[in-house]
C-alpha positions as CSV (number, residue, x, y, z in Angstrom):
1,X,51.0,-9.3,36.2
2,X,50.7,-11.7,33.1
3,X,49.2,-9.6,29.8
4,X,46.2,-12.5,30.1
5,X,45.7,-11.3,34.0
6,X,44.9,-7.8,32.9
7,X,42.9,-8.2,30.3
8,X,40.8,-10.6,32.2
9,X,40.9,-7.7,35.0
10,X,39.5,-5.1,32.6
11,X,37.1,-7.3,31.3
12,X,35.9,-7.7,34.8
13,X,35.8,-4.3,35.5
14,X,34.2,-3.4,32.2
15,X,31.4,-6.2,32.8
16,X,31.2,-4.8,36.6
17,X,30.5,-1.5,35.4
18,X,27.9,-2.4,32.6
19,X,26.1,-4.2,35.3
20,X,26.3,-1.7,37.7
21,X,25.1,1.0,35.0
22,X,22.0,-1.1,34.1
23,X,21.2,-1.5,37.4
24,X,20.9,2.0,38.2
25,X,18.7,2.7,35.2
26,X,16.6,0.3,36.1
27,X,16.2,1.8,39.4
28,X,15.1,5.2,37.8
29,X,12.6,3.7,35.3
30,X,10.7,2.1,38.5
31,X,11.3,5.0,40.7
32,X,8.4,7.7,40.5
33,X,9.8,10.6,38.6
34,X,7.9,13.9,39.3
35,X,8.3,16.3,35.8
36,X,10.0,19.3,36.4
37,X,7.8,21.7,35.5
38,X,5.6,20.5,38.6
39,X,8.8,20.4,41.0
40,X,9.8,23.8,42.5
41,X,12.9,25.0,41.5
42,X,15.9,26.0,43.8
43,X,15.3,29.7,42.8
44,X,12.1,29.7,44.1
45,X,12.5,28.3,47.2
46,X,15.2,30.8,47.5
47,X,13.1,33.9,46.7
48,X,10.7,32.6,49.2
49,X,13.2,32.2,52.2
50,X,14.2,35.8,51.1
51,X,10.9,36.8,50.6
52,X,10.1,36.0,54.4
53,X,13.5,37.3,55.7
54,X,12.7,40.6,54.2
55,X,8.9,40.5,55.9
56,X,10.5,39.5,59.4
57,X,13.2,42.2,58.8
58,X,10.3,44.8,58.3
59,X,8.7,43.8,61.3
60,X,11.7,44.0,63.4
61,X,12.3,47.8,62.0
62,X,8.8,48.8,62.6
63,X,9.4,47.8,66.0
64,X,12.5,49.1,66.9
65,X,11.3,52.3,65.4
66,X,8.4,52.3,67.4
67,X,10.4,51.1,70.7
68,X,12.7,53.9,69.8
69,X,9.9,57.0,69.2
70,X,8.8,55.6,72.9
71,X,12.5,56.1,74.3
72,X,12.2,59.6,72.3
73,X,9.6,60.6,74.0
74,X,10.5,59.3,77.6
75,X,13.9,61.0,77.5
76,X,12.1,64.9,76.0
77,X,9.3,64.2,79.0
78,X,12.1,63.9,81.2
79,X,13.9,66.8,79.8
80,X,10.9,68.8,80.2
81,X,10.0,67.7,83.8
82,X,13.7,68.7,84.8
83,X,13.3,71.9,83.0
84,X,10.4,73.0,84.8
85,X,12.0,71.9,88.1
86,X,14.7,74.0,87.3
87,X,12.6,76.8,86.4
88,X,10.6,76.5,89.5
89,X,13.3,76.9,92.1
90,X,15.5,79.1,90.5
């Protein structure tokens, strides 16, 4: 390539690139920009999602506690009724 071809190419590419610059603050200026301090941040929405994870993760405890005090007492009934079967016919 000719040193008059490149520096024609760069100049291209430099004029390309202005354009293409321009162009894309222009469509941020006419875009509607919402202010940060309105916009939720990342954090929050992660302490939320936690927040909520941590709520389901109680609920699912309570019930498996209570589904396992039901088994507890199911299994000692049935401890007790063989018990005094045993006790009975012996």
């Amino acid at each position: 390539m000719s040193p008059g071809g490149f520096l024609q190419t760069a100049v291209l590419l430099l004029v390309l690139q202005l354009v293409c610059v321009s162009a894309a603050d222009a469509d941020q200026e006419n875009g509607t920009v919402i202010p940060a301090e309105s916009r939720p941040c990342v954090d929050c929405h992660a302490f939320e999602f936690m927040q909520r994870a941590l709520q389901d993760l109680k609920k699912t405890a309570f019930n498996l506690d209570a589904r396992t005090d039901k088994l507890v007492l199911r299994a000692e009934r049935r401890a007790l009724c063989d018990c005094m079967l045993t006790n009975s016919l012996g």
